[in-house]
Residue, then its C-alpha position, 0 to 999 in steps of 0.5 A: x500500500x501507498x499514502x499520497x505524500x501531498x494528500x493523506x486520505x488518498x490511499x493506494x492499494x495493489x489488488x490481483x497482482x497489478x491492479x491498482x485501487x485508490x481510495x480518497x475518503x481515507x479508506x472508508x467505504x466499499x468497492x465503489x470508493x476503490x475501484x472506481x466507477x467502473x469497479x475495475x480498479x486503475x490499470x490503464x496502460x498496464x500489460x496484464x500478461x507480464x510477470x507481475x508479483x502477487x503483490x508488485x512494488x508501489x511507490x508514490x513519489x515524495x515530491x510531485x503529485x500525483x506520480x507514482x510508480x509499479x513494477x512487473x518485470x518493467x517499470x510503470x510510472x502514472x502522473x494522474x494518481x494511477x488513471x493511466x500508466x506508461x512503461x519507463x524501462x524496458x524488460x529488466x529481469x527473466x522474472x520480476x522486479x521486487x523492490x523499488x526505491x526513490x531518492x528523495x533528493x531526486x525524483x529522477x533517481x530510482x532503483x530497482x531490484x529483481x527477484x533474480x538478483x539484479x539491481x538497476x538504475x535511472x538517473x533521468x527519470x527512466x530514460x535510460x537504465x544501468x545494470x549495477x550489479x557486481x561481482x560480490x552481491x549474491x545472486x538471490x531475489x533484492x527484497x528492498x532497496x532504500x536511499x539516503x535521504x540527503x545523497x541519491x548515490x547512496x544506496x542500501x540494499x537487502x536480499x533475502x533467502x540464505x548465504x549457503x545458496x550462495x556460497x560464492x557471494x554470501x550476504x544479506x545487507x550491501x551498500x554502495x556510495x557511488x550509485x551502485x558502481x560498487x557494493x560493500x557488505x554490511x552483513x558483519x554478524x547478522x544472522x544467516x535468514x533471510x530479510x525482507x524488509x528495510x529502513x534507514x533512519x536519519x535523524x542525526x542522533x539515531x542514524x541508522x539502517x533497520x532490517x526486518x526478516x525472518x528472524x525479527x528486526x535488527x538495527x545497525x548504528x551509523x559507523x557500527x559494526x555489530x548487528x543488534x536485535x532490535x525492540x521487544x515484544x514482536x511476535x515470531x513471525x516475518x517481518x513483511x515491511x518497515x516503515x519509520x516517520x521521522x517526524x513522530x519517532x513512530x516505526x511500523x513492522x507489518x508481519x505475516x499474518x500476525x498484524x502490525x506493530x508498531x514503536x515509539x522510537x528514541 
């Protein structure tokens, strides 16, 4: 799901792999408030028979309105809050794409990552796309990617299944400084499971990367080098997705089939 940045009672929601719903009331209502007129929902433009996901990567651009962006094993951008969608990058995985991440300082900056290990990248709002992948990342599916908020050429990184399937290029967590030209592997001693979730905190006093996965959420401080088991409480089961306001302090963890939690950060 998607809040609209410029708008808090548009929802957006995925349904049926790429059928996008949008919802302007806050959430309330039935199927008429989601799915349109029509009841069909916003997929105009979109291939249905493309390799999309059960639940494809969406993301609503921070600073303009009204864009948001969706992913099959191409990259779909809509500039009317999903009324209609054109492809931005041509086929960029024998599967599909998995994450998407945007960086906040340049809307023209995004990534995208596959379930067959590859990472992309557009700096002109995807006219063109560079293949960044590198010889030390593993070849396993880019749960998520994120971008710090200040720099768009720092990217993080995060996959998911196990280092034993990849003993030739272990890892979980990888970053890179230059736009993904090279990686460096943040894993240190982060617990061989697989992660599926991830968030940068970047507040001067807390900075930080957050991951959440099979083993619960674990958090790496700014310059450390030890991975800690992050909050108390949680249940045992996937962390789906993390997402941190740093305006209200308040970190969300949604799990499978356990609900969502949430924390009151320092």
């Amino acid at each position: 799901m998607a809040i609209d940045p410029f708008n808090p009672q548009i929802v957006y929601s995925l349904q049926f792999g790429y059928v996008l719903s949008r919802n302007e009331h806050g959430g309330a209502g039935g199927r008429p408030e989601w799915f349109g007129p029509d009841g069909q929902g916003y997929a105009n433009g979109l291939d249905a028979s493309e390799r999309w996901l059960m639940y494809p990567p969406l993301l609503a651009d921070s600073n303009r309105q009204g864009v948001l962006y969706i992913a099959s094993n191409r990259v779909y951008r809509t500039t009317d809050r999903g009324d209609s969608w054109s492809p931005i990058s041509a086929d960029l995985t024998d599967k599909s794409i998995q994450s998407l991440a945007q960086a906040p300082s340049d809307s023209d900056t995004l990534y995208a990552g596959t379930t067959d290990g590859l990472i992309w990248r557009t700096s002109d709002g995807g006219a063109n796309w560079t293949n960044l992948n590198a010889s030390n990342l593993p070849g396993r599916a880019v749960e998520r990617l994120a971008v710090a908020d200040d720099d768009p050429q720092t990217v993080y990184a995060a996959f998911g299944g196990f280092s034993l399937q990849t003993p030739g290029a272990p890892g979980h967590v990888f970053q890179s400084s230059d736009g993904g030209t090279h990686w460096v592997d943040l894993t240190f001693n982060l617990p061989d499971a697989p992660l599926s979730s991830l968030v940068l905190d970047a507040r001067p006093a807390y900075t930080g990367v957050y991951v959440g996965g099979a083993l619960g959420i674990w958090v790496l401080k700014a310059g450390g080098q030890e991975w800690l088991p992050f909050g108390t409480g949680m249940p045992y089961a996937l962390v789906t997705d993390l997402k941190l306001n740093p305006r209200t302090g308040i970190m969300a963890a949604a799990t499978f089939g356990r609900s969502v939690w949430v924390m009151p950060m320092p």
